[in-house]
N, C-alpha and C positions, 0 to 999 in steps of 0.2 A: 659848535656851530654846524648846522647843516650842511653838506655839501650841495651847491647849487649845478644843476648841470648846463654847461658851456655847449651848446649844438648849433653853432655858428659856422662852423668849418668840417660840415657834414658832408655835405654836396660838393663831390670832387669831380673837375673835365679830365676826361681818358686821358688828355696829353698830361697830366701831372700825373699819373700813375699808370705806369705800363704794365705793371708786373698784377696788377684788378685780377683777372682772371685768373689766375695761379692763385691768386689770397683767397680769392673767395673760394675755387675748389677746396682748398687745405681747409677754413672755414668751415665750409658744409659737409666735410668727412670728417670733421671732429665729433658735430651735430647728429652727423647719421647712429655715430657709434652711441654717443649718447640717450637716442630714439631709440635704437634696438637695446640697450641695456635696459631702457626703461619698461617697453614692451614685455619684455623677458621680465621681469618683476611684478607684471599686471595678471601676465599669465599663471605665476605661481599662487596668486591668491582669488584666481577663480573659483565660484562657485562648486561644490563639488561635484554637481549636475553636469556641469563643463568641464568637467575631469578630461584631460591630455583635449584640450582642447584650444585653441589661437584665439584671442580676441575675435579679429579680424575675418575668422570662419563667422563670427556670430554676428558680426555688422560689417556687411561690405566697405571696405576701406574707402574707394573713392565717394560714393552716394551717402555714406550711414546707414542709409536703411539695413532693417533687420534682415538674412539670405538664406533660402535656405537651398539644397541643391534638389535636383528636380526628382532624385531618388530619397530623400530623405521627406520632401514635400509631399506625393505619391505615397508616401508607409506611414503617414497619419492618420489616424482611423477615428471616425464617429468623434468628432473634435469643433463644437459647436463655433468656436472662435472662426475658425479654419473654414467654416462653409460663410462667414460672410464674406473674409476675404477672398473667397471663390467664386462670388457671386460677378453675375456679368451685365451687360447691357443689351437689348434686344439684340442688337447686329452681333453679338458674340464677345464684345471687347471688355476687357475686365474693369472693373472699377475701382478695386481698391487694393491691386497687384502690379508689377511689372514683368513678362516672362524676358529672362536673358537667354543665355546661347544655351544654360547649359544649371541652370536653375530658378530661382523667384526670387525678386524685391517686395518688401513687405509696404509699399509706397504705391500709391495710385493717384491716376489723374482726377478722380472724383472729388477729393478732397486735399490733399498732400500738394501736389504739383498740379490744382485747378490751375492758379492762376499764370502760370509759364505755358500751359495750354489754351487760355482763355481773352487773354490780354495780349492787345494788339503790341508787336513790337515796337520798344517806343514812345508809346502813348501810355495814357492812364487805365486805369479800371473802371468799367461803370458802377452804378450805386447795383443794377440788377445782380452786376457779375461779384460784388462785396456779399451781397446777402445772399446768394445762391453760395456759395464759398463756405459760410459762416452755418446756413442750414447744411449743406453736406458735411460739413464737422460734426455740429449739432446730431444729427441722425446716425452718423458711425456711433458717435462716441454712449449716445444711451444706448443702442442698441446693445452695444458690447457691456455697458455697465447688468443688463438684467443676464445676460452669459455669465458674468462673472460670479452673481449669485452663488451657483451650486458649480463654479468651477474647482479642480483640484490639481495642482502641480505634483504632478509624479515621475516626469525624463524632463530632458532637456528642449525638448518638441514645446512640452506646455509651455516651456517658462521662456523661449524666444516669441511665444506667441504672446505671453502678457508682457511683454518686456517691447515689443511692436506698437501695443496701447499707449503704451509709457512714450514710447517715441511720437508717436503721432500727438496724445497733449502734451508734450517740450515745443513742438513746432507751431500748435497752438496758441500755447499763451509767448511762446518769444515774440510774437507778429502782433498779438496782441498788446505787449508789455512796447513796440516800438509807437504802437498808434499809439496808446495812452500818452506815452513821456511827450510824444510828439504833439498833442492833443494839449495837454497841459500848459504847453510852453508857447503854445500858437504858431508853432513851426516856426518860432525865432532860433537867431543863434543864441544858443543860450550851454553853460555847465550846473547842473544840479543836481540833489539829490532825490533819489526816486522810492518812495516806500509804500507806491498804491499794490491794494492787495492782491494782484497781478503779479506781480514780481514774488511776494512772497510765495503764489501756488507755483511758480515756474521754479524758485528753489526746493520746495517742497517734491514734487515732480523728480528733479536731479538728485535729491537722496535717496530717493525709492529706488530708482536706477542704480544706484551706487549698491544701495540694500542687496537687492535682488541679483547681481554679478557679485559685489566682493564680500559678501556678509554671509558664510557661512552657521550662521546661528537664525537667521531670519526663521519668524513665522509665517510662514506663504499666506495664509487663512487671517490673519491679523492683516500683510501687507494686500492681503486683496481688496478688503473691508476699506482700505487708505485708501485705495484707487478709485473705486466705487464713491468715495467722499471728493476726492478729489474734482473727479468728473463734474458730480453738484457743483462745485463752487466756480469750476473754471465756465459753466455752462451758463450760470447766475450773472458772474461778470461780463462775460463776454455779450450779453443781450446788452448792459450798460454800455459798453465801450464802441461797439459796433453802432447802438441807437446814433450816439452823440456824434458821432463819424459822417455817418451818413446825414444829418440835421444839418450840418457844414453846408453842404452842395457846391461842393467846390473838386468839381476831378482835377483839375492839375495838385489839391494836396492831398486828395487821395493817391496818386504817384509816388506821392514823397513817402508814403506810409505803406502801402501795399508793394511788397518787393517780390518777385518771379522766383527769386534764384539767392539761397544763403550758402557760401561759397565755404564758410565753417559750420559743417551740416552733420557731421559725425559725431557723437556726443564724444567718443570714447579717444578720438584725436585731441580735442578742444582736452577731454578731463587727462591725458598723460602730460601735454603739452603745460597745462597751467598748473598740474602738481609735482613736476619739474620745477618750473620759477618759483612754486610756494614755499616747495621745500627748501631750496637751494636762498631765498629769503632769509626765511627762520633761522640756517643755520649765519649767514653774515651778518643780516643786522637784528638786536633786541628788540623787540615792538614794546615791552612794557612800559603800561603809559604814555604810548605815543596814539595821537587820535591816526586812524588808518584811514586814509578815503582812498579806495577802488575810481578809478575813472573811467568807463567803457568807452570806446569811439561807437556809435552807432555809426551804420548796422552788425558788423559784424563783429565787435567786442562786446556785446549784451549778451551771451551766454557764458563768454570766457568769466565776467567780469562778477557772473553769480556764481561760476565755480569756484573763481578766487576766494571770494567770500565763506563759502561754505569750508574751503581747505582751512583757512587761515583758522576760522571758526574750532574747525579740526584739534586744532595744536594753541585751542584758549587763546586765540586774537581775533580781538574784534575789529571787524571792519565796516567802513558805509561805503553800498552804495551811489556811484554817482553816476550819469551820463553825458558824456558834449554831445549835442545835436548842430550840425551846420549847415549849410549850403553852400556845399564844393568852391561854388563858380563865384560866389559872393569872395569866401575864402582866397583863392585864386587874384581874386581884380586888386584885393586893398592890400595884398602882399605883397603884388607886383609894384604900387603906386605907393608903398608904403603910409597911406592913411592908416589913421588911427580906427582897431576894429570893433565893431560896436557888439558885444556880448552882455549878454542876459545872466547875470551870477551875482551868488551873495558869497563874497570874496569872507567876509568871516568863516563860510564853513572848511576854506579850505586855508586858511592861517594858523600856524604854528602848528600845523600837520603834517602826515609823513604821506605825500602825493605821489600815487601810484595810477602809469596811464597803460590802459591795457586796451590791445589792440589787435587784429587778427593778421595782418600779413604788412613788411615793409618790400617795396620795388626801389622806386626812384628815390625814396626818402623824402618825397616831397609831400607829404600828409602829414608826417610825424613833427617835420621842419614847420609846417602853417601852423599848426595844434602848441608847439610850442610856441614859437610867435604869439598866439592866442594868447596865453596866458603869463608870457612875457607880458607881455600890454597891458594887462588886469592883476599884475602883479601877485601872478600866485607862481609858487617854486614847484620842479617836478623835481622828484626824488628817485625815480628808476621807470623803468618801459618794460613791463611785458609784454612781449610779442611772442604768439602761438607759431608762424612761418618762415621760414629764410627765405632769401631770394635764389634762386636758379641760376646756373650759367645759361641756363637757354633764354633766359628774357634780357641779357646784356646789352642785343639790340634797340629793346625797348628802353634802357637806362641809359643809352648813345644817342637815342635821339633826342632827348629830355636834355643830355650835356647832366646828369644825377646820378650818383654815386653814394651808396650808402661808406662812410669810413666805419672800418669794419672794426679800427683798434678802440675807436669811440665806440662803438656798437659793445663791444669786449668789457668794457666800462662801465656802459653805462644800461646798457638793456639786459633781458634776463629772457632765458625760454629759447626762442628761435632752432626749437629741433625736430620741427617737423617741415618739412619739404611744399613749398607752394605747386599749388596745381595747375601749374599752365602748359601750354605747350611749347614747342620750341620754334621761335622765327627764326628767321633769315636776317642777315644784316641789309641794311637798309631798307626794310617793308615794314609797312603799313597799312595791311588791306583794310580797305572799307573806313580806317582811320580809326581802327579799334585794336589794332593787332592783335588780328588774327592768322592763323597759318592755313596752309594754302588749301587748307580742305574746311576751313571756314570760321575753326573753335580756335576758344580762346582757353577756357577752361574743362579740364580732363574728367572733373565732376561731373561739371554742367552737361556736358557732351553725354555721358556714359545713359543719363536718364533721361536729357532728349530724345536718344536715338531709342531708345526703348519705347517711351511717348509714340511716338511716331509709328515704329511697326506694332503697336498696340492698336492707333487708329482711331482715336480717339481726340481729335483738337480742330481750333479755328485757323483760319488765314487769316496770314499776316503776322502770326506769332513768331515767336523765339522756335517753336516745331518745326512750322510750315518755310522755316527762313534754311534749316537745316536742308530740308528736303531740296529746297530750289537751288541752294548753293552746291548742292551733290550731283543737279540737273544738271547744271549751268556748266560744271566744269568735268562732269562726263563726258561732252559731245566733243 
């Protein structure tokens, strides 16, 4: 008989557990040690290009983007990739770079982070600012496909520069692959399964990436040829996806679909973090003959939930993917009010299978608690949670004022993964600025912050953004 999980008695008030803080530290140094064992493992089967080399030298740990230092950037020579992303805008400002203190992000406001520079804080996108968006992809992404031609990987210089492509289509078609799902389902609440062929270029994409870091046998000149293909196909869909989007003329769901800011943005965090839980899976429970469905929470379980798939794939188990799409505040009323909640799913796909809900960060526990409620209600069983983040002692504030407490020995139980560190900042007890918590210099996330603030002295954005809101809040509380 399957074990069904019991998360009824998840959400605990500080006054029933004094000793919270103490757990959860012990908690999250169990996880640290685990993260850094894992890391140290990732490192050994680097690339031999990347020889005595860190991941995390090679994709900036907070941003993802690809980094290089501004002495290593500088002793690139005659490197045709390397002069687009150098290229600038009349006023000076680069396009498709970010300079830091003390090196370069391979990430630019032209395409990458358009729309966190473009779209009003708040508000939606317009149809002009989707398809300007969608053309400055379009335009990086051939330009670089005819470089690739007669490109040749010879150090470690070339192959972060093709491995920057690779990142920029993953960010592509994930944004893509949310409108589609989203697009298909009419932005109802709905669970199901996704197999438009979007999804499959986005897994495709994530192997090549794998290829090119841990695949010492790779053929550069073969894997280049797949990229160059790739391009094609991601260029071909995305005119379908983007057309039908725009045909809508609806900005408030263009909102719903166009997101500023993906908060699991590192490929290489997402891929330690979910082959930790896949591994640690394989060895507790048998999959044979068991139907496997992946769950992603959109938005930020729809990359975890194409790695799972690929790891599992790894080690001869098959999995499907699946996604729940909702709306929070819908979620929110009928949990509160205990109505019954009305979901969009063919409860056959997910009977007498082994239900895996993968997800990118828990705080209050109050996402994972509705999501199960959800499918309490539609009678479908969860069978384990991967979770990519733990929670911080620094957001405890935040979980005080909710009266939400993740039980951690349930957690121990019944989730898997949670060994990488969420990216917040640390409040204060009892604050609330702006009703967002955030901390007193404005951020809420360490990510988000790191490439705003870079956006910003680059000089390149509109008023009234997520930018322009950093700058005024540095104003406002300088004087």
């Amino acid at each position: 008989m399957k074990k069904k999980i019991d998360i009824e008695k998840q959400l605990l008030h500080p006054i029933e557990n004094k000793d919270y803080r103490k757990q959860l530290a012990c908690f999250n140094t169990q996880k640290k040690e685990i993260r850094d064992l894992e890391i140290q493992k990732l490192d050994s089967k680097l690339n031999k290009l990347f020889a005595n080399t860190h991941i995390f030298d090679i994709y900036d740990f907070k941003t993802g983007a690809i980094y290089f230092s501004d002495e290593d950037w500088e002793l690139i020579e005659k490197d045709e990739i390397k002069k687009i992303y150098s290229e600038t805008y009349t006023a000076g400002q680069y396009k498709y770079i970010l300079h830091t203190n003390n090196g370069v992000l391979l990430r630019g406001v032209h395409h990458y982070y358009f729309h966190v520079a473009n779209q009003k804080r708040g508000g939606s996108p317009t149809e002009i600012q989707i398809l300007s968006w969608q053309k400055h992809y379009l335009d990086f992404l051939n330009r670089v496909f005819v470089k690739l031609e007669d490109y040749i990987i010879t150090n470690k210089h070339n192959l972060k520069l093709v491995l920057s492509i690779l990142d920029h289509m993953r960010d592509f078609a994930i944004q893509l692959c949310n409108i589609q799902f989203s697009m298909e389902h009419d932005f109802e609440n709905c669970i199901d399964t996704f197999t438009h062929p979007i999804l499959v270029e986005l897994e495709h994409i994530n192997c090549m990436i794998l290829d090119l870091v841990i695949n010492n046998k790779i053929d550069f000149n073969t894997k280049l040829q797949s990229i160059q293909f790739s391009i094609k196909k991601i260029s071909s869909i995305s005119e379908q996806i983007i057309s039908n989007l725009i045909q809508l003329k609806k900005p408030d769901l263009f909102r719903k679909v166009i997101r500023v800011h993906r908060e699991t943005d590192n490929f290489w965090e997402n891929y330690i973090g979910i082959k930790y839980s896949v591994d640690f899976l394989n060895k507790e429970i048998r999959f044979d003959r068991k139907k496997i469905n992946l769950i992603g929470v959109l938005y930020g379980g729809l990359e975890l939930t194409v790695l799972a798939k690929i790891l599992l794939t790894q080690s001869n188990v098959m999995a499907t993917v699946n996604f729940i799409n909702y709306r929070k505040d819908y979620l929110d009323r009928v949990t509160d009010t205990n109505e019954m909640m009305q979901l969009k799913v063919n409860i056959d796909n997910f009977r007498n299978a082994f239900n895996i809900i993968v997800e990118d960060n828990i705080l209050t526990g109050k996402t994972i608690k509705n999501i199960t409620d959800l499918f309490i209600q539609n009678s479908i069983n969860i069978n384990k949670y991967i979770i990519l983040r733990h929670p911080n002692l620094n957001r405890l504030p935040q979980m005080a004022f909710y009266d939400s407490f993740m039980d951690l020995d349930l957690v121990e139980r019944d989730f898997v993964g949670l060994i990488m560190s969420s990216p917040y900042t640390k409040i204060k007890e009892g604050t609330n600025i702006y009703n967002e918590f955030l901390d007193e210099l404005g951020i809420f996330t360490l990510s988000g912050y790191k490439f705003c603030k870079y956006l910003y002295k680059n000089g390149v954005f509109e008023e009234n953004t997520e930018i322009s809101f950093i700058r005024d809040f540095f104003k406002e509380h300088s004087c």
